[in-house]
N, C-alpha and C positions, 0 to 999 in steps of 0.2 A: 207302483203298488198295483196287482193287478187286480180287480174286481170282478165279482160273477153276478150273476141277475138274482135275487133271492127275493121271493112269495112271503108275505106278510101279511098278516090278519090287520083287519081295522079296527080299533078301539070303539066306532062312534058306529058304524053299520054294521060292522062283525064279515062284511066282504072280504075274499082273499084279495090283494094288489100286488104289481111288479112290482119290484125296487129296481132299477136296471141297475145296469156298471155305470153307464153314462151321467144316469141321479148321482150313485153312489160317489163319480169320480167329481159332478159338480158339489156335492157336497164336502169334500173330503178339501178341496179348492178354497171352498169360501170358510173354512174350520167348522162346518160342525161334525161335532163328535156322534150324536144321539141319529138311531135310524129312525124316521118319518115313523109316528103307531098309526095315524089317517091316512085313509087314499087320500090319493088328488083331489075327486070329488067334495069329500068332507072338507079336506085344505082348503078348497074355494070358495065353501060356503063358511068355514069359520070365518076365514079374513073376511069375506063380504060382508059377514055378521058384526063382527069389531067393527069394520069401517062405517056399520049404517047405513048400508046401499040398500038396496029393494031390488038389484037388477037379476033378470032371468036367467039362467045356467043352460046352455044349450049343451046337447051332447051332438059330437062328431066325430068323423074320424078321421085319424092324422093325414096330410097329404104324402108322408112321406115313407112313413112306416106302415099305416093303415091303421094302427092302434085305437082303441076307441077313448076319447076321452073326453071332457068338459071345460067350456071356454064361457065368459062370463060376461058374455054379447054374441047376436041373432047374425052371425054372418050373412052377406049379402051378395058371395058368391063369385067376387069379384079381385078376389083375393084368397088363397090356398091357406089353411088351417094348419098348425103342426101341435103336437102334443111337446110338453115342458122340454123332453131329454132331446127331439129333434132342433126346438127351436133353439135349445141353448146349444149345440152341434153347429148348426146352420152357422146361427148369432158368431160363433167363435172362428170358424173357417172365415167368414166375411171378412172382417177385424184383420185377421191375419194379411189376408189379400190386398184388400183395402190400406193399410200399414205398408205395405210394399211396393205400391204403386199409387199412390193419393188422388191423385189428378184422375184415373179410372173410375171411380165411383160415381155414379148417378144417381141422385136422392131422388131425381122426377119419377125413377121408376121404382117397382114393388122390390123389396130390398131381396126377395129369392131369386129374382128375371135376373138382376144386375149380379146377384154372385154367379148365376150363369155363365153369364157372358163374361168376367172377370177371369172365371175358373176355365174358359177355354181358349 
């Protein structure tokens, strides 16, 4: 089923957001049916609000797309940021790799270094 990227108003800010194909297709993955009415943004601060956290919302931009988005800790620089639709990309190509060769994996390293080195 192919997917296209489609702009969506936010119910809680009234911001426009992406929905990418890559959201769409992890959603479409895990069954839900309903398209996201919050950004991202909004999305992390409701969950942080449910959950009862007080922690900070940093904004950044993705290491890999460049996308701007919000992660829910002060990165410290030492490790590359990806926004939701990259990391579950990354997150799924590893698994694959990883599942095909077991003994390749290094947990001592940052899990995007080792899909590197994996993937060459």
């Amino acid at each position: 089923m192919g997917h296209a990227d489609k702009t969506i108003n936010c119910c809680s800010c009234s911001a426009n957001f992406l929905f990418t194909a890559a959201e769409q297709e992890f959603f479409h993955l895990k069954g839900l049916v309903n398209e996201p009415r919050r950004c991202p943004g909004c999305r992390l601060s409701m969950r942080l609000k449910r959950a009862g956290a007080q922690q900070p919302i940093t904004s950044v931009n993705c290491a890999q797309c460049g996308q701007a988005t919000q992660v829910p800790f002060a990165p410290r620089g030492h490790r590359p940021v990806y926004c939701n639709a990259c990391f579950h990309i990354q997150k799924k190509a590893a698994e694959a790799i990883a599942a095909t060769n077991p003994q390749t994996a290094d947990f001592d390293h940052p899990f995007f270094q080792t899909l590197e080195c994996l993937s060459s």
